[in-house]
FINUDREN-617292 format. One record per residue (C-alpha): residue number from 1; x, y, z. Coordinates in steps of 0.05 Angstrom, whole numbers. Layout:
// residues N
+------+--------+--------+--------+
! resi !      u !      v !      w !
+------+--------+--------+--------+
!  NUM !      X !      Y !      Z !
...
+------+--------+--------+--------+
END
This chain:
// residues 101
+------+--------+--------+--------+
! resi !      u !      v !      w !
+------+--------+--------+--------+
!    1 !   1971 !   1651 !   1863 !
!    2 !   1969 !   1696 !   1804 !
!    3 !   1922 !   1741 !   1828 !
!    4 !   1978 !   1744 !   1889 !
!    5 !   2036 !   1762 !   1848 !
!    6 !   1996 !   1820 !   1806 !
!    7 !   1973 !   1852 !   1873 !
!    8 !   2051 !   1846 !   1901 !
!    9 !   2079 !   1884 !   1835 !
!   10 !   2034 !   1935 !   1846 !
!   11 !   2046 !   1945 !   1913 !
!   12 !   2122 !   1947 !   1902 !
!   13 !   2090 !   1996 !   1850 !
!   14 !   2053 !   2040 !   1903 !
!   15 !   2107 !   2036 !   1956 !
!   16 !   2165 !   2053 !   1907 !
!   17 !   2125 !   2119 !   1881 !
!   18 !   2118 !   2142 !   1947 !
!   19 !   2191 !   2148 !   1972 !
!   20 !   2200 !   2218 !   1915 !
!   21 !   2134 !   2245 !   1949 !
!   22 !   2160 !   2234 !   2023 !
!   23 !   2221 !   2259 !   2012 !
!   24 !   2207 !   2315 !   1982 !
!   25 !   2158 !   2334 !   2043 !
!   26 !   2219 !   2324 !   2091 !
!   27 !   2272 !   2366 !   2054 !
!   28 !   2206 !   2408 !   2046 !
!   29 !   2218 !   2418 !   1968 !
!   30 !   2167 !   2424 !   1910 !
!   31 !   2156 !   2355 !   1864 !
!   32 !   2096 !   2336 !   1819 !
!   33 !   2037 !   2301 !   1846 !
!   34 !   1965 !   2290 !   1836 !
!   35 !   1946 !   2335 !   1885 !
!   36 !   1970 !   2395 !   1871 !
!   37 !   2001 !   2385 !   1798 !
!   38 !   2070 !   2414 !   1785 !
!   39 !   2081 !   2453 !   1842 !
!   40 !   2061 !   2412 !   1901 !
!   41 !   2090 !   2424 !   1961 !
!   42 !   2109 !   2398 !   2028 !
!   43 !   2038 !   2369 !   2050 !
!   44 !   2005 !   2351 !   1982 !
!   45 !   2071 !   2306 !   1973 !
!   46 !   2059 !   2279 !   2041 !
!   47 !   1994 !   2259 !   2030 !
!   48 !   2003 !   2230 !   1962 !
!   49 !   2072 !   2200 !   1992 !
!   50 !   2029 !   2162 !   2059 !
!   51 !   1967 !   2147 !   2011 !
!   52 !   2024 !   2104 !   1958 !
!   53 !   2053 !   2073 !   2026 !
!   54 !   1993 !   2050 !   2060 !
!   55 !   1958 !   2031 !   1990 !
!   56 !   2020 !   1988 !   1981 !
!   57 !   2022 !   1962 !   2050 !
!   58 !   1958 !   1942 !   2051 !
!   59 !   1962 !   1906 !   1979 !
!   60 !   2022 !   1863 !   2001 !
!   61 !   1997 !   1850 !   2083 !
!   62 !   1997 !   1775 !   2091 !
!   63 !   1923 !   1740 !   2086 !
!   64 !   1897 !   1694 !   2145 !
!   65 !   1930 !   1631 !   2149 !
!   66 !   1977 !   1636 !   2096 !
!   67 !   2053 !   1614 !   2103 !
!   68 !   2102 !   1663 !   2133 !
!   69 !   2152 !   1664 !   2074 !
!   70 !   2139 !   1710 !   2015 !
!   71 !   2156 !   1657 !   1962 !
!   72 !   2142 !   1679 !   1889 !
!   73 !   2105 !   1745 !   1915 !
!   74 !   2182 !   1770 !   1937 !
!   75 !   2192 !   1778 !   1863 !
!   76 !   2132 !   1810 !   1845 !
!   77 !   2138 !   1857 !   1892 !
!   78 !   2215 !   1875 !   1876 !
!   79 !   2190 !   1882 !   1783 !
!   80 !   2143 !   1934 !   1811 !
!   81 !   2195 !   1971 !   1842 !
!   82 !   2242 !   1969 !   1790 !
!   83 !   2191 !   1979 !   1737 !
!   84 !   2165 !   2045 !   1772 !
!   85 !   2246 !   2064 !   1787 !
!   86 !   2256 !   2043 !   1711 !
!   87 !   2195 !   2086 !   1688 !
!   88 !   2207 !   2147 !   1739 !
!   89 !   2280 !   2154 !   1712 !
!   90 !   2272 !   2148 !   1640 !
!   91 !   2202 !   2191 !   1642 !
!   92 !   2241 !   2249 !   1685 !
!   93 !   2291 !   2242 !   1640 !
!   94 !   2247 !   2257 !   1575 !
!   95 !   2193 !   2310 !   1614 !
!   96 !   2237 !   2333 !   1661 !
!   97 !   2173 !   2346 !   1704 !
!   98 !   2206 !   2366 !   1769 !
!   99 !   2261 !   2418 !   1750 !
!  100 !   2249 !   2498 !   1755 !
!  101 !   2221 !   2514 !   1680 !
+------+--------+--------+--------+
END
């Protein structure tokens, strides 16, 4: 069960990291990422954005012949988004990483 509840607040980690990164290739604006550092673009956010999303996904998809509720995996899943919103708002706020120098 614990091993569970790690692997849901990462992916509430993963999928919370990659809403910036998708937006940001729909309004087609420049934000930090991985792949192309400072200045990434349109696609390099997309990528990063899908490759957070289905990591995520795929962390949190329900195993064979487990029950259909989320039970104590719900929470996990909701720290790890609020620790990544937590850390993405208080990190911008000290780098300021994605603002024209």
């Amino acid at each position: 069960m614990q091993r569970d509840n790690v692997r849901s607040f990462i992916s509430g980690v993963l999928c919370a990291n990659s809403l910036p990164h998708l937006a940001t290739a729909a309004a087609g604006h420049q934000h930090m990422s991985p792949l192309g550092g400072r200045t990434s673009g349109r696609w390099a956010n997309l990528v990063w954005g899908a490759a957070n999303l289905a990591g995520g996904l795929a962390l949190v998809s329900r195993p064979p012949g487990r029950g259909r509720r989320w039970g104590p995996r719900y929470r996990a899943f909701g720290y790890g988004v609020a620790a990544f919103s937590l850390w993405s708002a208080v990190a911008e706020n000290i780098f300021a990483m994605n603002v024209d120098p």
